[in-house]
C-alpha positions as CSV (number, residue, x, y, z in Angstrom):
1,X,91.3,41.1,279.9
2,X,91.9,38.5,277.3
3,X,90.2,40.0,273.6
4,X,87.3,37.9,272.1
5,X,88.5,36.5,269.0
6,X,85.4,35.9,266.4
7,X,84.6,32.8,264.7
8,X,84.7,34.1,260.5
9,X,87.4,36.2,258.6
10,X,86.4,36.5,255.0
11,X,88.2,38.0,252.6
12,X,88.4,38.5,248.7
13,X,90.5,40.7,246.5
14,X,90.6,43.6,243.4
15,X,93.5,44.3,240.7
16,X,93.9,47.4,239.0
17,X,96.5,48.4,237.0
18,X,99.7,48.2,239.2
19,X,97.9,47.9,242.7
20,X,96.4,44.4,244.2
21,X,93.6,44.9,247.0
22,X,92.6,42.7,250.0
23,X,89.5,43.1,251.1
24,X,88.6,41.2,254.5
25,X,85.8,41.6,256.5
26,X,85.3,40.0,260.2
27,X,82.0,39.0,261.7
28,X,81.7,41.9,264.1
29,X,81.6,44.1,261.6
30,X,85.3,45.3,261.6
31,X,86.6,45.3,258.1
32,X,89.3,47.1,256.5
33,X,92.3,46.3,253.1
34,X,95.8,45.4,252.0
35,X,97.2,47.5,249.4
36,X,100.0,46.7,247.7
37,X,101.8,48.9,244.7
38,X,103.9,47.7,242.0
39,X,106.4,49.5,239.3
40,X,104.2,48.0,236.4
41,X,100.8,46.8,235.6
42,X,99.8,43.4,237.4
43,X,96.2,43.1,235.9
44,X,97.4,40.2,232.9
45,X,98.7,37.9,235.6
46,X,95.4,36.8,236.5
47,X,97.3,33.0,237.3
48,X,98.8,35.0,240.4
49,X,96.5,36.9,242.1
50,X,95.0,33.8,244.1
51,X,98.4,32.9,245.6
52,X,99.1,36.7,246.5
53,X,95.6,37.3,247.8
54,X,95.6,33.8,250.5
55,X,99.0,35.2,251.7
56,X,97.4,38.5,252.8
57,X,94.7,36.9,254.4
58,X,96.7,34.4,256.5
59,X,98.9,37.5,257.4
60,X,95.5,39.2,258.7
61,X,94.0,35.9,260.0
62,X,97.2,35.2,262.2
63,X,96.4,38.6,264.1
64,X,93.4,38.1,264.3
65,X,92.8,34.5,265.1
66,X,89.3,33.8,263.9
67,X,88.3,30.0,264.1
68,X,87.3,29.6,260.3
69,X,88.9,31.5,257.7
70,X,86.9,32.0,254.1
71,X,88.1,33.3,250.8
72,X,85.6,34.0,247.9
73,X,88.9,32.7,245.1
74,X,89.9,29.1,244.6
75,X,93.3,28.9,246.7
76,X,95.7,26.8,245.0
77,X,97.5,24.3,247.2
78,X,94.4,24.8,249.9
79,X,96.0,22.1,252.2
80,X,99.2,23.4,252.4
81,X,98.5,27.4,253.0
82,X,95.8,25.9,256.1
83,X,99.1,23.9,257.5
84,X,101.4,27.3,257.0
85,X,98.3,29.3,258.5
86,X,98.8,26.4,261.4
87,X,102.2,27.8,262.4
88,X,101.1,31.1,262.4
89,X,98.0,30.7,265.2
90,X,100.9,28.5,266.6
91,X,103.1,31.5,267.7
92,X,100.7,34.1,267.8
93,X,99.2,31.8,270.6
94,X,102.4,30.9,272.5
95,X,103.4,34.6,272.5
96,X,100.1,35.4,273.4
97,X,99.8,32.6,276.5
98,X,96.7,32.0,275.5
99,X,95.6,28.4,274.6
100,X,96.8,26.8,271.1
101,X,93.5,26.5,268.7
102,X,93.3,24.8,265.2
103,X,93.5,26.7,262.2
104,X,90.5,26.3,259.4
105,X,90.8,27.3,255.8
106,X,88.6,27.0,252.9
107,X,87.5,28.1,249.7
108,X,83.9,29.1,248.8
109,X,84.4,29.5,245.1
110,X,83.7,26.9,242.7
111,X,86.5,28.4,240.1
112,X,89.3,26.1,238.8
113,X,92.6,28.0,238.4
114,X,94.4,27.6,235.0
115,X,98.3,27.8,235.8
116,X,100.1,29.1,232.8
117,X,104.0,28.5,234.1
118,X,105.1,26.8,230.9
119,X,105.2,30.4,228.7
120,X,107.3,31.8,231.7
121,X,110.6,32.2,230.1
122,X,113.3,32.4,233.8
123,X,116.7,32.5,234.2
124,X,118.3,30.0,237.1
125,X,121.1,32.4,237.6
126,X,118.7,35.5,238.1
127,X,117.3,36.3,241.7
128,X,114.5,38.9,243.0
129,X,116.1,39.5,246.2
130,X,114.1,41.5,248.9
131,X,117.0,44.0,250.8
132,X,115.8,46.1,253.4
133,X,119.5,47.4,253.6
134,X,119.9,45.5,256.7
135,X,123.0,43.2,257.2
136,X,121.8,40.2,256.4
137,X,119.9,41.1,253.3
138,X,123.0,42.9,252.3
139,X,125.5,40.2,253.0
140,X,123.1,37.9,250.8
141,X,123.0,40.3,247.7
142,X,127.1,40.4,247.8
143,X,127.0,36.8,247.6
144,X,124.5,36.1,244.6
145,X,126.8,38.7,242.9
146,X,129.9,36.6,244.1
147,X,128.2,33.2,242.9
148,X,127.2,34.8,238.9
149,X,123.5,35.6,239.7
150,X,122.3,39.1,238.4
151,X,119.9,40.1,241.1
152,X,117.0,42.7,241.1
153,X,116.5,43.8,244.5
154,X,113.3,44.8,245.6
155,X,112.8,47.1,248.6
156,X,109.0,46.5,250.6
157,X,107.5,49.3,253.0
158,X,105.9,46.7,255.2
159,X,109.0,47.4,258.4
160,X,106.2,50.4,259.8
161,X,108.7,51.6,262.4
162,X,112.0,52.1,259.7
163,X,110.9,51.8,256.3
164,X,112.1,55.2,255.5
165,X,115.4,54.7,257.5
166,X,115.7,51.4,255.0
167,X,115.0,53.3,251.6
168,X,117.8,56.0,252.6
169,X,120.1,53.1,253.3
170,X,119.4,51.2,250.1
171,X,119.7,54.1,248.0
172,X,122.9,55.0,249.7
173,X,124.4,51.1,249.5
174,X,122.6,50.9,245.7
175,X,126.2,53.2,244.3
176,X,128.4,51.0,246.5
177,X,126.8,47.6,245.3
178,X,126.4,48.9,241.5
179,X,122.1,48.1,242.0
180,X,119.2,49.8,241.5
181,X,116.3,48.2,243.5
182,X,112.6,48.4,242.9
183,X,110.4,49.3,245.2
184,X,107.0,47.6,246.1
185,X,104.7,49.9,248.3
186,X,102.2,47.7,250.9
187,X,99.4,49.5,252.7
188,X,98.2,48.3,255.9
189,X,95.9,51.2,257.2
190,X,93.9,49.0,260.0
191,X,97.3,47.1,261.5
192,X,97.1,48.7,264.5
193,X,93.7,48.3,265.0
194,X,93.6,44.7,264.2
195,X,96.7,44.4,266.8
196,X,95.1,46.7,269.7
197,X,91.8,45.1,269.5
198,X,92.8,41.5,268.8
199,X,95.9,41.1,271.0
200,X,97.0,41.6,274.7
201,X,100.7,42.2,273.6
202,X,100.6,43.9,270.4
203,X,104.1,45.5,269.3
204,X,105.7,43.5,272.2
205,X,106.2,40.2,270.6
206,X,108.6,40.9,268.8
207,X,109.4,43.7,271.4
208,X,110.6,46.3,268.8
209,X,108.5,46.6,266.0
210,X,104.7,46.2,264.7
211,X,105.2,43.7,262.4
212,X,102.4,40.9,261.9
213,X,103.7,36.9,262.1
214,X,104.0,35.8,258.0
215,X,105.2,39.2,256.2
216,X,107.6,37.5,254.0
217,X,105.0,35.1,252.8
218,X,103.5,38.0,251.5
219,X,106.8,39.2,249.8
220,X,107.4,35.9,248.1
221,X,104.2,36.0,245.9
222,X,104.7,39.7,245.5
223,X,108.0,38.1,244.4
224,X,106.3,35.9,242.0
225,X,105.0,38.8,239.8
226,X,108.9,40.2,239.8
227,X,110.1,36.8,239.0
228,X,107.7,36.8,235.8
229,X,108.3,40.1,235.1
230,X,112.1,40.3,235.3
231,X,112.3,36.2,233.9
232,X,113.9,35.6,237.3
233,X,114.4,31.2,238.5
234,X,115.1,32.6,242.3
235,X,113.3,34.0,244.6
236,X,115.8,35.5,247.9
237,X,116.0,36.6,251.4
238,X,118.6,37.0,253.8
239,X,117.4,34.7,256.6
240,X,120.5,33.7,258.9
241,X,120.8,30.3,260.5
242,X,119.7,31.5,264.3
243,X,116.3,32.5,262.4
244,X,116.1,29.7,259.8
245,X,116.8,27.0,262.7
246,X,114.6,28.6,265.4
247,X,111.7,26.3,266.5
248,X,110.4,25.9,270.0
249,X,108.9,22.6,271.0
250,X,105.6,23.0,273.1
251,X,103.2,20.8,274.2
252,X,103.8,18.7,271.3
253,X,103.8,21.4,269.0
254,X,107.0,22.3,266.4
255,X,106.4,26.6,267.3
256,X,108.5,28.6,264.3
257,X,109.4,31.1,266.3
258,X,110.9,33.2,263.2
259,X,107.7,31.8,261.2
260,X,108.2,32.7,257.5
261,X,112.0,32.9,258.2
262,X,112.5,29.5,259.1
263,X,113.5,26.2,257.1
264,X,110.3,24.4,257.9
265,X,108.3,27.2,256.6
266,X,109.9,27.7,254.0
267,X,110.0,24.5,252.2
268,X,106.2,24.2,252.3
269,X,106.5,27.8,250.8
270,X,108.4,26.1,247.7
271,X,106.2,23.5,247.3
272,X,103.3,26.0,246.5
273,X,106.2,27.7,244.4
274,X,106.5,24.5,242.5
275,X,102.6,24.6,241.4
276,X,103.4,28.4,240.1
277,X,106.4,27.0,238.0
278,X,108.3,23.8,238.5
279,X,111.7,25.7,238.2
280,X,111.0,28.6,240.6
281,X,113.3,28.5,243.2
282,X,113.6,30.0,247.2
283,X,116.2,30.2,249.3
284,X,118.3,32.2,251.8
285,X,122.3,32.7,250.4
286,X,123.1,33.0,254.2
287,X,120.7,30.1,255.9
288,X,124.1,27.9,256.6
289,X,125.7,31.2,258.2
290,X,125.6,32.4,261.8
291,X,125.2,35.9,262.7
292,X,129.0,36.1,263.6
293,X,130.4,34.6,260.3
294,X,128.2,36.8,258.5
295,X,129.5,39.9,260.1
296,X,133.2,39.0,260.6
297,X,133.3,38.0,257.0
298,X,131.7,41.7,256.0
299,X,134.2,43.3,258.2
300,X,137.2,41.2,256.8
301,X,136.2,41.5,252.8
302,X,133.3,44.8,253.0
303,X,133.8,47.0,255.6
304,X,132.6,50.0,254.5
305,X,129.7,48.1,253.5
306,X,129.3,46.6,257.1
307,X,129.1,49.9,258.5
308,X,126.7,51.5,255.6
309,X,124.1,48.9,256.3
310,X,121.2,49.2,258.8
311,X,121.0,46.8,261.5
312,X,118.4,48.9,264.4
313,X,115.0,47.4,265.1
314,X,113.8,51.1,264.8
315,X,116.3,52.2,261.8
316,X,118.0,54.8,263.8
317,X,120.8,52.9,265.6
318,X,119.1,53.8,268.9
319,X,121.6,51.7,271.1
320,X,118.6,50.2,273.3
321,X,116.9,47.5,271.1
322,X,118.2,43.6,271.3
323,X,119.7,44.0,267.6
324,X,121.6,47.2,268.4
325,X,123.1,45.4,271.5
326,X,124.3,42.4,269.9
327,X,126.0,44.9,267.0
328,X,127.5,46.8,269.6
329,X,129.3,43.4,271.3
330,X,129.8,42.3,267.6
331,X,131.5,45.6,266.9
332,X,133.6,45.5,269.8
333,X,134.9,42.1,269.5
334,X,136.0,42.6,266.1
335,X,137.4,46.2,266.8
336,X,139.0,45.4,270.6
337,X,136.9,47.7,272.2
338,X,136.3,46.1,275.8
339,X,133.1,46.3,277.4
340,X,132.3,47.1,281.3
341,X,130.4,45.3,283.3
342,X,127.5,48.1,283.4
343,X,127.0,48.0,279.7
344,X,126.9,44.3,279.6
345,X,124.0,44.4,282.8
346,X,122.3,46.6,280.4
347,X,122.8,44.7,277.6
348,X,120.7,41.4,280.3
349,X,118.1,43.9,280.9
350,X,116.8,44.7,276.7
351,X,114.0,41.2,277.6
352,X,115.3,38.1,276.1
353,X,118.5,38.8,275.0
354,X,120.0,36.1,276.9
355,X,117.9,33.5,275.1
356,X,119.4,33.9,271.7
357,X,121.8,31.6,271.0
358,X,124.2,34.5,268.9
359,X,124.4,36.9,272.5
360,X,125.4,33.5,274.3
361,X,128.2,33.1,271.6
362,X,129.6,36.4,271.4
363,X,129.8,36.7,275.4
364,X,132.5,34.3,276.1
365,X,134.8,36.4,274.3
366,X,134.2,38.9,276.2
367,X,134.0,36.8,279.2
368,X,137.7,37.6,281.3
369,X,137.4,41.2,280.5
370,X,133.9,41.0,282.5
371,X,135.4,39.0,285.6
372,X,138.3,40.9,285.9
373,X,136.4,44.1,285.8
374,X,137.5,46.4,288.5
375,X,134.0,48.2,289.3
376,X,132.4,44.7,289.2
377,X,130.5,43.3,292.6
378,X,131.7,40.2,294.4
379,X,130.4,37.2,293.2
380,X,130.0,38.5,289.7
381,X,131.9,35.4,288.5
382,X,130.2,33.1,290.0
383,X,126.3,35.3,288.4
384,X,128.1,35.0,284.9
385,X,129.1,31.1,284.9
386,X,125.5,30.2,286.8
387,X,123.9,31.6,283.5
388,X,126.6,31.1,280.9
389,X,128.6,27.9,282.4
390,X,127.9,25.4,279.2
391,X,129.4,28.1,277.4
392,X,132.4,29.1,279.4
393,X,133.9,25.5,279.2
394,X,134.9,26.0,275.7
395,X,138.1,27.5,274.3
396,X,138.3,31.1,272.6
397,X,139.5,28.5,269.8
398,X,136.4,26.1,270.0
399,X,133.6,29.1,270.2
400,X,134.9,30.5,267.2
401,X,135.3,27.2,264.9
402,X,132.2,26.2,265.8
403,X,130.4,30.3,264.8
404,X,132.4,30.0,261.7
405,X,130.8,26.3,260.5
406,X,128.7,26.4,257.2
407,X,125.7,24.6,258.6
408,X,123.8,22.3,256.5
409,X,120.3,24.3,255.1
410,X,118.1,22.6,252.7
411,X,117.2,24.8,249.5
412,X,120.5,25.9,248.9
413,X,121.5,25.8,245.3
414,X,124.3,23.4,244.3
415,X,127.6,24.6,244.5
416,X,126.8,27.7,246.1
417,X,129.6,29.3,246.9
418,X,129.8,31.0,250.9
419,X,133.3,32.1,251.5
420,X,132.6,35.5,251.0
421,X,135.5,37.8,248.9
């Protein structure tokens, strides 16, 4: 049975000291808070708290889908958080299956926000960086440090299922990478709730981890208070190109499937950036990278780093999720290992592994060692060029020019420099 989704979230919000509270409240009667920690005092930067506070609520309002949404604080840039609060009923809804509905935002205080960006003293060359210890956030720390930027990374709880896994991983890669990071704590008590009584396929969309649509809009404005703090210009993530390029097109609809992680996003995310201080800048050091560049070029230059950093949906390297899957091909191609036929029929069974563009890549290469598998059934050749065939009609030599193309990503600081060394 399809849940009832109700008609008003409100929400408004407390600072004390270091921690910043959400308070929301739905009309049934269900209410519930955000917490979120910082290393220092964030009750002076009064200019902040709106932008922080309507980034919470569209992070609760996405799971919840209610059809207004009302906050009791101005909300700077009102238009342009209800068109980013658009795209995330968007995907909720197509994950969901459930019919697309239009997203309402608005404002029920009369208070005019004075902006005080011009006493904000910021270096261009000096990034908050959020590292979970993953690849990807990893590979994009080495290459701030390659292009000159001194980075404070910042390490955020909000990854329920493997935010301890992360922590042991950045404080192990921390002495390797000659960082300290700081670490933001976020409290989401009611998450499950929200997602078991407000969703028909909570924690299966994405199929590995409870994570709500929008996270990292939250961590950019928890960036902002960093960025102050720190007198950072940049504000980073390590979003690859298969998630900044990843929209669906649906009855008319652009759907971001990686939502907050995309380009589209995330240049209406600057423009509110922009009304916070005119010089604050986002963007992903590996947006114009695929997946495969990104780890043959740790393997080639940072190995021991490669194989430090985290990379399991679950944080444990369980060998079952679609991430640990595609490291294992990734692994295997880059250290000749072959793979048999049953591990690569296991690998088609993990949901929709087949649908992202990196897996469809990274399997030509292994493509003749499959067909000319011993213990393979008849026919297998023909199975594996019915689903692959676009694929299999390029070269060894095409595939991997075309993975190793710096892509063209907007936000990405002139002269930013990708070769990684």
């Amino acid at each position: 049975m399809a849940p009832k989704h109700p008609k008003l979230l409100r929400s408004g919000y407390i600072v004390k000291g270091k921690q910043f509270t959400l308070t929301y409240e739905v009309e049934n009667g269900l209410s519930g808070d955000m917490r979120i920690t910082f290393p220092f005092s964030i009750a002076r930067e009064k200019d902040l708290h709106p932008y922080l506070a309507v980034a919470c609520t569209l992070v609760v309002a996405g799971m919840v889908l209610p059809k207004d949404v009302e906050v009791d604080f101005s909300v700077p840039k009102l238009r342009t958080f209800e068109s980013l609060l658009q795209h995330l009923y968007d995907i909720r809804c197509y994950s969901e299956g459930i019919p697309f509905q239009e997203a309402r935002l608005r404002s029920c205080s009369a208070e005019t926000l004075t902006l005080s960006h011009l006493d904000w003293m910021h270096n261009k060359k000096h990034a908050v960086h959020f590292w979970s210890g993953g690849v990807d956030s990893t590979a994009s720390l080495l290459l701030l440090k390659q292009n000159g930027y001194s980075v404070t990374p910042v390490h955020t709880n909000i990854n329920v299922n493997q935010s301890l896994s992360e922590k042991r991983t950045t404080m192990i890669l921390e002495k390797e990478l000659h960082v300290r990071a700081l670490d933001v704590s976020i409290e989401f008590p009611q998450l499950a709730e929200l997602g078991m009584t407000y969703s028909k396929k909570f924690n299966a969309f994405p199929d590995f981890n409870a994570i709500p649509f929008g996270r990292d809009m939250i961590h950019l404005f928890i960036g902002c208070y960093l960025a102050r703090k720190k007198g950072a210009g940049a504000i980073t993530f390590g979003h690859e190109h298969e998630l900044w390029k990843n929209i669906l097109h649906v009855h008319g609809r652009d759907i971001l499937r990686n939502d907050a992680q995309t380009e589209v996003f995330s240049l209406k995310l600057q423009t509110v950036l922009a009304s916070i201080h005119p010089d604050l800048h986002l963007f992903s050091p590996i947006a114009p990278l695929s997946k495969y560049r990104i780890v043959r070029d740790l393997f080639e230059h940072h190995e021991k780093i490669l194989l430090l950093a985290t990379y399991c949906y679950f944080g444990k390297r369980c060998g079952n999720c679609s991430n640990c899957l595609l490291y294992q091909m990734l692994f295997g191609l880059l250290y000749g290992v072959h793979i048999s036929t049953q591990d690569f029929e296991s690998m088609l069974k993990t949901g929709n592994v087949v649908e992202e563009e990196t897996f469809k890549d990274i399997i030509y290469f292994f493509y003749y060692d499959l067909i000319q598998d011993q213990k393979r059934k008849p026919g297998y050749k023909q199975k594996l060029e019915r689903k692959f065939g676009s694929l299999l009609n390029e070269t060894r030599t095409q595939v991997e020019r075309r993975l190793m193309n710096i892509h063209p990503a907007q936000l990405m600081p002139k002269g930013f420099q990708l070769n990684m060394r």
